[in-house]
C-alpha positions, 0 to 999 in steps of 0.5 A, spaced: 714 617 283 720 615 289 718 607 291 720 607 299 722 599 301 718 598 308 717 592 312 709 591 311 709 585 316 707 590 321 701 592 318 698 584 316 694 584 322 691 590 321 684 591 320 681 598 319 674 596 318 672 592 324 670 592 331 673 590 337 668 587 342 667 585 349 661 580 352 662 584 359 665 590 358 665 592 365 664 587 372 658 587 375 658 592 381 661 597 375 655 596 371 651 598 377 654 604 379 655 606 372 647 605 372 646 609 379 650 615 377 647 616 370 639 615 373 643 622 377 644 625 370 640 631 368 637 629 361 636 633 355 634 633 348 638 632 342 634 632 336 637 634 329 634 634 323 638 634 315 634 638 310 627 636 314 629 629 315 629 626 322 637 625 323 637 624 331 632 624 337 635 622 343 637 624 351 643 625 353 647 628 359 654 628 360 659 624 366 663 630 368 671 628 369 670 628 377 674 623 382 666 620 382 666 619 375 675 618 374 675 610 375 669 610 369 674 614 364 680 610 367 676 603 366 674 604 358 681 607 356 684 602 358 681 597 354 680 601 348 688 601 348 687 593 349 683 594 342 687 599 339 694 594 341 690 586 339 686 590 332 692 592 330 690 599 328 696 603 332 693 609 332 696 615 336 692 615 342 693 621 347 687 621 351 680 623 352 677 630 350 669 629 349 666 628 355 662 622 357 655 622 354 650 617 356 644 617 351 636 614 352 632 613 346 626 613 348 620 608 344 618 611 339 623 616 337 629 614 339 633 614 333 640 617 329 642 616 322 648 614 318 654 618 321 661 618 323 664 620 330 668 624 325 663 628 323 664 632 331 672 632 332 677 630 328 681 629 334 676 623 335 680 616 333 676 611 337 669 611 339 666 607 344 660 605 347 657 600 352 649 597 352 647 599 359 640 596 357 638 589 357 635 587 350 629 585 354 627 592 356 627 595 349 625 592 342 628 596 335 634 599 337 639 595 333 646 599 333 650 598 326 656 599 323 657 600 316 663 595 314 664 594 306 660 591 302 655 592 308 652 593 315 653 589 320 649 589 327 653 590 333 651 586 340 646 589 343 645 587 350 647 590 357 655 591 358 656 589 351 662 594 349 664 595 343 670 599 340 671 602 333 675 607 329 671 613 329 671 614 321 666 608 321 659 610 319 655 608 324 646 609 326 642 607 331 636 604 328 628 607 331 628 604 338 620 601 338 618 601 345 622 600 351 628 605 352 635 604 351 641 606 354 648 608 352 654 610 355 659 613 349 666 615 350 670 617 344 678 617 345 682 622 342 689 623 338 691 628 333 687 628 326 689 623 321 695 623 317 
């Protein structure tokens, strides 16, 4: 097998199996209108089940790329290239092809197993979401990342914003009461190589 000399200086601080996270994703009065144009949303049931086990139970609606909802898309891309850039991970980002999905998970039933954002695209490189309820308004519910040899829990209270590679496995513990809401975004390149 042909050995190829390369500079690996440029892959010394890459770390593939972290997380990128902000404590205020997003100014104040952008959380406030995030927040009043997913109220507007019309919200359906997205419950899974795999091999008669609950896999997912939640309520989702979807932010339409209009000139309302541009500045939404805008504002988390640029900090996803931000993380892209600091994290190391370089990876060939070229936009944005899911919608943006906003997701309650009411008390009692909010849930979603082990899964990888992968598992519905492999365009999707990067995956985001951004808490938009105070921990104050729900209880369980903790968001958790698999990074070896174990999960971690990710921050969890309102405009905390976290950025992963979509191959991370990633769940969404039973919310127990309240509910909890989420914005998720994935952005896109070509799969993997």
């Amino acid at each position: 097998m042909p050995y190829y000399d390369f500079d690996t200086e440029q892959f010394k601080n890459t770390d593939l199996n972290n997380y990128y996270y902000y404590s205020q994703g997003v100014s104040p009065d952008e959380l406030i209108k995030i927040t009043e144009i997913c109220d507007k949303l019309e919200l359906t049931d997205l419950s899974k089940e795999v091999e008669g086990e609950l896999y997912r139970k939640s309520r989702v609606g979807y932010l339409e790329f209009t000139e309302e909802n541009e500045w939404i898309y805008e504002t988390l891309l640029k900090k996803v290239y931000e993380a892209n850039d600091e994290m190391g991970w370089n990876f060939q980002i070229e936009g944005i092809i899911d919608l943006i999905e906003y997701c309650e998970f009411h008390d009692m039933s909010g849930y979603h197993a082990w899964h990888s954002d992968l598992e519905e695209g492999q365009h999707r490189k990067i995956s985001v979401s951004l808490i938009l309820s105070t921990i104050e308004e729900y209880e369980g519910g903790k968001s958790q990342l698999f990074i070896p040899p174990s999960y971690v829990d990710v921050p969890n209270d309102i405009n905390n914003l976290i950025i992963y590679p979509s191959f991370i496995p990633n769940r969404t513990l039973p919310v127990t009461s309240g509910v909890k809401r989420v914005l998720n975004l994935w952005v896109s390149g070509k799969p993997f190589s």
